[in-house]
LOTI-849963 format. One record per residue: residue number from 0; residue in one letter; y negated, x, z negated of N, C-alpha, C, O in turn. Coordinates in steps of 0.001 Angstrom, whole numbers, plus 524288, in hexadecimal, padded with zeros to 5 digits. Example, Ala and Ser with C-alpha at 12.3 -4.5 7.8 and 13.67 -1.06 7.14 Angstrom:
% LOTI-849963
0;A;8163A;83386;7E188;81194;8300C;7E188;80CE4;83390;7E188;80CF7;8379C;7DEEF
1;S;808CA;83232;7E458;80424;83566;7E41C;7FFE2;83264;7E142;7FB8E;83461;7E099
% end
This chain:
% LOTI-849963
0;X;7A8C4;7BE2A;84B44;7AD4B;7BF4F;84802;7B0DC;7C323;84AE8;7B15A;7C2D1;84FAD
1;X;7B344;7C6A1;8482E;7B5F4;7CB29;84C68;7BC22;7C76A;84B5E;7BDAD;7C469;847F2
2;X;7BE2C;7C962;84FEC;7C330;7C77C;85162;7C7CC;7C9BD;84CBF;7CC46;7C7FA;84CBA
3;X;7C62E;7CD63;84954;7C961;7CDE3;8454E;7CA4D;7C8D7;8427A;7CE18;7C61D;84155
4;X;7C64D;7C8C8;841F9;7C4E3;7C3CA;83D01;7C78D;7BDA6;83E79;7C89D;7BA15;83B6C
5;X;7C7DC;7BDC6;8415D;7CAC6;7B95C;8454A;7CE32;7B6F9;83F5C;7CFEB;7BA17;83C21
6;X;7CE8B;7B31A;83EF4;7D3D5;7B048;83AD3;7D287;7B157;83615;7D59C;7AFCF;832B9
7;X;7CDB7;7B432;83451;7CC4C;7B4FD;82E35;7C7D2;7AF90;82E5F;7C686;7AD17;83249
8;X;7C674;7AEED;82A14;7C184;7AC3D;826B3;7BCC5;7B0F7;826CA;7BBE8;7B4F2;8243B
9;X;7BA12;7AE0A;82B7B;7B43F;7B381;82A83;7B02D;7B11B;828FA;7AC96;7B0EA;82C2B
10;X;7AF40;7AE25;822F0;7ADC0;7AA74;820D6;7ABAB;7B260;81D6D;7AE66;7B64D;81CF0
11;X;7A6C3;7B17E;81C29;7A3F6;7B4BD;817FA;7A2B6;7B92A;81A70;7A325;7B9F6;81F29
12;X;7A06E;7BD6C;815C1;79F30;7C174;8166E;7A1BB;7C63A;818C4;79FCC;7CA1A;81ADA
13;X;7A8C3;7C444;8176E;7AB83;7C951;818DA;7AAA4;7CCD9;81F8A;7AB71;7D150;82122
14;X;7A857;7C728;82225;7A90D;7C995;82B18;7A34B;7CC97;82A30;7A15F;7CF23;82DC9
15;X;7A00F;7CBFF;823E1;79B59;7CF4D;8258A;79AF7;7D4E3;823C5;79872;7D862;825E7
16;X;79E79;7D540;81EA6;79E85;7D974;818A1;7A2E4;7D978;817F2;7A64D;7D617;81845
17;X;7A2CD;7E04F;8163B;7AB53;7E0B0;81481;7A87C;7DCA1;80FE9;7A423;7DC64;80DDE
18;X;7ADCB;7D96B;80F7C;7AED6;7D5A1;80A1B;7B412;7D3DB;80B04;7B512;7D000;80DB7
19;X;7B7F8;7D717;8086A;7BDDC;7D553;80943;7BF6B;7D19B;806D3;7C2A3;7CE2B;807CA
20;X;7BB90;7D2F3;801C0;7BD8B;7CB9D;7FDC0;7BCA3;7C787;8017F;7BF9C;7C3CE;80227
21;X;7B896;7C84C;803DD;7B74C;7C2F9;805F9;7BAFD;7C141;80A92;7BCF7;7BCE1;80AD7
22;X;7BB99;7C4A5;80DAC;7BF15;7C60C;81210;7C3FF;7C36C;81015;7C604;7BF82;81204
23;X;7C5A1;7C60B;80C08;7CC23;7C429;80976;7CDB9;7BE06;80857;7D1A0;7BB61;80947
24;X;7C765;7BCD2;80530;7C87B;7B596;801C1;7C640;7B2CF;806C3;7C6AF;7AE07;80671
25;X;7C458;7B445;80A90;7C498;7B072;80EC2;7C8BE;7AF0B;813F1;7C8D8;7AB7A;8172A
26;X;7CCE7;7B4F6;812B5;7CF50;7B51C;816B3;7D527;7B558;8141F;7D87C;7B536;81796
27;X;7D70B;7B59D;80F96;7DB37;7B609;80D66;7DE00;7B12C;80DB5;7DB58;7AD37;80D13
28;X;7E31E;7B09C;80E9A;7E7D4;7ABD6;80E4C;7EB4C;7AD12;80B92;7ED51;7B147;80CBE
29;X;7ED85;7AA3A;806F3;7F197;7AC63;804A9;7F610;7AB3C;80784;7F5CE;7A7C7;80AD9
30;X;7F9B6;7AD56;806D3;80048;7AD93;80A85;80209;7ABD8;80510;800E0;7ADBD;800CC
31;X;805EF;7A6B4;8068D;80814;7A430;802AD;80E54;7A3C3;8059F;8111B;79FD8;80550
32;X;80F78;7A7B2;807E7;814FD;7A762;80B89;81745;7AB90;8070E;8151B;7AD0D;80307
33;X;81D2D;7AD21;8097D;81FCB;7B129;8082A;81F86;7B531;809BF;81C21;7B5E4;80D15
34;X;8231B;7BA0D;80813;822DF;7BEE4;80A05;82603;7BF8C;8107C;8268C;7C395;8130B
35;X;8277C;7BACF;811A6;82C1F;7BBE3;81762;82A26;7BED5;81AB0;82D21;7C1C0;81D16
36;X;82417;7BEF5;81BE5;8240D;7BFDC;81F42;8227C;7C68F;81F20;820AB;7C883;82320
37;X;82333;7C96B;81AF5;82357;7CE79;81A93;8285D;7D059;81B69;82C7E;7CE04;81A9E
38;X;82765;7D6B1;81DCE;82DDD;7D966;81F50;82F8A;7DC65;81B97;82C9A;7DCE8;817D2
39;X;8342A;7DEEF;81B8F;8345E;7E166;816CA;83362;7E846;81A11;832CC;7E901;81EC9
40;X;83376;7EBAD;81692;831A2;7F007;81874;836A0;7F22F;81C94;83B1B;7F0A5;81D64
41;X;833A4;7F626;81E7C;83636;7F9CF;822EB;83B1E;7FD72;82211;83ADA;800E2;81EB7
42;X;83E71;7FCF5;82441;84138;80369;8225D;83F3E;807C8;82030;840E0;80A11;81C48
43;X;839EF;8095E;82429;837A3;80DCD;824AE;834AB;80D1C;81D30;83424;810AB;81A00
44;X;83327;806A2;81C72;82FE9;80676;81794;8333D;8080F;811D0;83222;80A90;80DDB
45;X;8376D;8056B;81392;83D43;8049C;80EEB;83C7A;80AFE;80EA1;83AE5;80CA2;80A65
46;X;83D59;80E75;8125F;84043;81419;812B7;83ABD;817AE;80F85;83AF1;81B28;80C34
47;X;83649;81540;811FF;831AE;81769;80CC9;83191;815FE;8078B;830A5;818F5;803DE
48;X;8328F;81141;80754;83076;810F1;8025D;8360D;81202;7FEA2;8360E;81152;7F9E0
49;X;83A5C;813A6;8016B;83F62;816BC;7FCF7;83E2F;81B55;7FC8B;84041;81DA8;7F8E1
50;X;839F9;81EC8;80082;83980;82463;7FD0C;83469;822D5;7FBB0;8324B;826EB;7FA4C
51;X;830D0;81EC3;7FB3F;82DAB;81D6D;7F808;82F0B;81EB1;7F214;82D8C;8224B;7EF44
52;X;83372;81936;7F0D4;83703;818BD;7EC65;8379F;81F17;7EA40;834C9;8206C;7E69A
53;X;83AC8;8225F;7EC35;83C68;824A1;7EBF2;838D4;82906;7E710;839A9;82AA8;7E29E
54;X;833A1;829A4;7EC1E;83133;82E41;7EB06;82EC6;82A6D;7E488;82E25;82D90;7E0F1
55;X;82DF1;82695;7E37A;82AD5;82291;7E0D0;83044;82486;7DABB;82F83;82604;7D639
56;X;83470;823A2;7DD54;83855;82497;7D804;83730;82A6D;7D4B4;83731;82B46;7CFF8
57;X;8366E;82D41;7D843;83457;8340C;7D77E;82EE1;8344C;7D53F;82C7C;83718;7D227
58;X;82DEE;82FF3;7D84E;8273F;830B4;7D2E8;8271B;82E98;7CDEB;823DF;82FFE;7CAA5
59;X;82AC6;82AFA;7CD11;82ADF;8295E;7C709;82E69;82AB2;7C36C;82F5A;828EC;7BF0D
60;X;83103;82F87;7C6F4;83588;83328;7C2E6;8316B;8382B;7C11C;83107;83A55;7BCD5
61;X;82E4D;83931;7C679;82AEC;83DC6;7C398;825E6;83D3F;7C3FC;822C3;840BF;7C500
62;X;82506;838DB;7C330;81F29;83532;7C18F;81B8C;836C5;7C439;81716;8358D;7C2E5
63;X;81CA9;83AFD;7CA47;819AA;83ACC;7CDE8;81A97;83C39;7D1D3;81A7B;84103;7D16F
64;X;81BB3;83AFA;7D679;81BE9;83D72;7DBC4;81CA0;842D3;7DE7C;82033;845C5;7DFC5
65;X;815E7;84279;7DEBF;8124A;845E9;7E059;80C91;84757;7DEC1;80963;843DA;7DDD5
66;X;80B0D;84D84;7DE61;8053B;84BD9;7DDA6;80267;8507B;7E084;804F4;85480;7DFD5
67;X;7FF88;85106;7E275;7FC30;85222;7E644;7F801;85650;7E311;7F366;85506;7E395
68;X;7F8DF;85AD0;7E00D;7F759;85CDA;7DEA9;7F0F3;8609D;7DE4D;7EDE1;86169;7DAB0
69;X;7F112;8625C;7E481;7ED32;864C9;7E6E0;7E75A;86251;7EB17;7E3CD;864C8;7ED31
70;X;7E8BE;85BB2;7EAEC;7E420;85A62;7EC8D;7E2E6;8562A;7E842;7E665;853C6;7E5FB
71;X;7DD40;8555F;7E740;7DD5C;850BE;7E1BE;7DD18;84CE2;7E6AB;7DBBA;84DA7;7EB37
72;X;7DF85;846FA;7E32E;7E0B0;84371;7E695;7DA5C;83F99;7E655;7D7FE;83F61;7E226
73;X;7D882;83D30;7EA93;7D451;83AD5;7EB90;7D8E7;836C3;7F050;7DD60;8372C;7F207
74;X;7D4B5;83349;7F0C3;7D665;82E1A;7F4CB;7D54E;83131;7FA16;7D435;82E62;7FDD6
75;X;7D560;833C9;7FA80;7D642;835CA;8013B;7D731;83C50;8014D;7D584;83F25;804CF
76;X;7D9DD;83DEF;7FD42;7DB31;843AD;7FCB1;7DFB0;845E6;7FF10;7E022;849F5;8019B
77;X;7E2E4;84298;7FDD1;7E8FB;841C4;8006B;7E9D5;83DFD;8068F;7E862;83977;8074D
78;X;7EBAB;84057;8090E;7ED0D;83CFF;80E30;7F249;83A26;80C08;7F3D3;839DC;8077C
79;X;7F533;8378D;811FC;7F72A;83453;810E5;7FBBF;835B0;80E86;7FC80;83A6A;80EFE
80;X;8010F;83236;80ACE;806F7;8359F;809F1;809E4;831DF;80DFC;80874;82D7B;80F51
81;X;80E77;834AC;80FAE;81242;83290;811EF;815F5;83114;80F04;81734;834F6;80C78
82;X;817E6;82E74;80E23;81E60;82C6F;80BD3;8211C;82FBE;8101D;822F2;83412;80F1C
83;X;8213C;82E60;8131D;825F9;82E91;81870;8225C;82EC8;81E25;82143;82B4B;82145
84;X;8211C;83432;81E06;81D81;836CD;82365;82088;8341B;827B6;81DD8;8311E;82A5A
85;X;8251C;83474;828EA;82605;8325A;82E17;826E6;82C95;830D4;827F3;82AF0;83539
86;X;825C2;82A38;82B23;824D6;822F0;82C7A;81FC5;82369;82B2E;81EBA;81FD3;82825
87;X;81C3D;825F5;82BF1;8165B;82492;82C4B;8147F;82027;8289E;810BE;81D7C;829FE
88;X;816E7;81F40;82410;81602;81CC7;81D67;8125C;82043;81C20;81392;824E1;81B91
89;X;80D0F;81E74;81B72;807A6;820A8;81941;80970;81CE1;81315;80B4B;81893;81203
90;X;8076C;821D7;8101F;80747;81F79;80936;8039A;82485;8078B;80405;8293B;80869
91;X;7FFD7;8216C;804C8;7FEC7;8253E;80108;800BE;8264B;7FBA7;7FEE3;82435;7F7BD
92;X;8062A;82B03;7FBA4;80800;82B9D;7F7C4;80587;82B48;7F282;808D7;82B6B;7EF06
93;X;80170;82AF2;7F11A;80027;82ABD;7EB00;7FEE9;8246D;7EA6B;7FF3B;8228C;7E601
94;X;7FE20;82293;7ECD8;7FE18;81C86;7EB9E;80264;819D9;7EB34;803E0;81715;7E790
95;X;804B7;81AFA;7EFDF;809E0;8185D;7F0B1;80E23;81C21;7EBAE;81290;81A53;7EB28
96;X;80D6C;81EA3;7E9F4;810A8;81FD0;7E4F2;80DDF;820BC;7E1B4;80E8B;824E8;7DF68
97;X;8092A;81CFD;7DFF1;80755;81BE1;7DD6F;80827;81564;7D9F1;8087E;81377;7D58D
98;X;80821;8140A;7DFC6;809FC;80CF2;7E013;8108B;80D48;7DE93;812A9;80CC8;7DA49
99;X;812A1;80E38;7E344;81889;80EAC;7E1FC;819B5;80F88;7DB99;81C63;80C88;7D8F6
100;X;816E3;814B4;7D980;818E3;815A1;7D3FA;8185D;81187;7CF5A;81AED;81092;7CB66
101;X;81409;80F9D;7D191;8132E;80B59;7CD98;814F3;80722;7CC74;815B2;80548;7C814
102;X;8165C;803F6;7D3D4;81BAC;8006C;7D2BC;81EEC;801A4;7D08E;82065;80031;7CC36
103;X;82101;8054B;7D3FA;82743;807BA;7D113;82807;80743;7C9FD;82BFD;805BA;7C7BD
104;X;82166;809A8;7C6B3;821CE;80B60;7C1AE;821CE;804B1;7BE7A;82472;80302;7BAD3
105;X;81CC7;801AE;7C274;81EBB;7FE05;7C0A9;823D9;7FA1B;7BF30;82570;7F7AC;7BB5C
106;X;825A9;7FB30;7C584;82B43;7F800;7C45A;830AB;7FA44;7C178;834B6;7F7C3;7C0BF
107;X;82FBB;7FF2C;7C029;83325;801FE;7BBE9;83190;8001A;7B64D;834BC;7FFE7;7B2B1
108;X;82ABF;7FE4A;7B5B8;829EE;7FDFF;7B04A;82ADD;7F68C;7B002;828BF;7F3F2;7AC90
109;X;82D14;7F500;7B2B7;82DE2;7EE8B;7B2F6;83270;7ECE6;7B3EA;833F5;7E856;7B3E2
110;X;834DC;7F0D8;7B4D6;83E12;7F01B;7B371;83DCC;7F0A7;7AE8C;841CC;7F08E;7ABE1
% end
């Protein structure tokens, strides 16, 4: 048994074959505690995600951002976007204001 495995259930197939189902329903515990023991975010996180907000308010006044005209988009066409280059926050802008827009549209269409 490798010393990773130490404190799991190595009961089945998963220590022989990827099998994550199996991996998961033998090794999963539900947490029936509260949230205490999570922190709340960072300065540095608060200070992103207000020009998050921000840029997110600008996309649903003109129902889009940005768009990337000159390369067609594929899953590895585009490198990474920065929010904020000098706190080293990796996002890939089309998801993440992809997601964002949709909360946001949702919780405008549910006031």
């Amino acid at each position: 048994m490798f010393k990773q495995w130490e404190g799991f259930n190595t009961d089945g197939d998963w220590t022989t074959e990827v099998n994550v189902r199996e991996f998961i329903q033998r090794n999963y515990a539900p947490y029936d505690g509260d949230d205490a023991f999570l922190a709340g975010p960072t300065e540095r996180t608060t200070k992103l995600w207000d020009q998050v907000l921000v840029m997110m308010k600008e996309e649903l006044e003109k129902g889009i951002y940005d768009v990337e005209t000159k390369v067609p988009s594929t899953i590895t066409s585009h490198g990474p976007g920065y929010i904020e280059l000098a706190d080293c926050m990796l996002a890939r802008m089309h998801l993440v204001s992809y997601f964002l827009c949709c909360d946001l549209v949702h919780k405008h269409k549910t006031k």
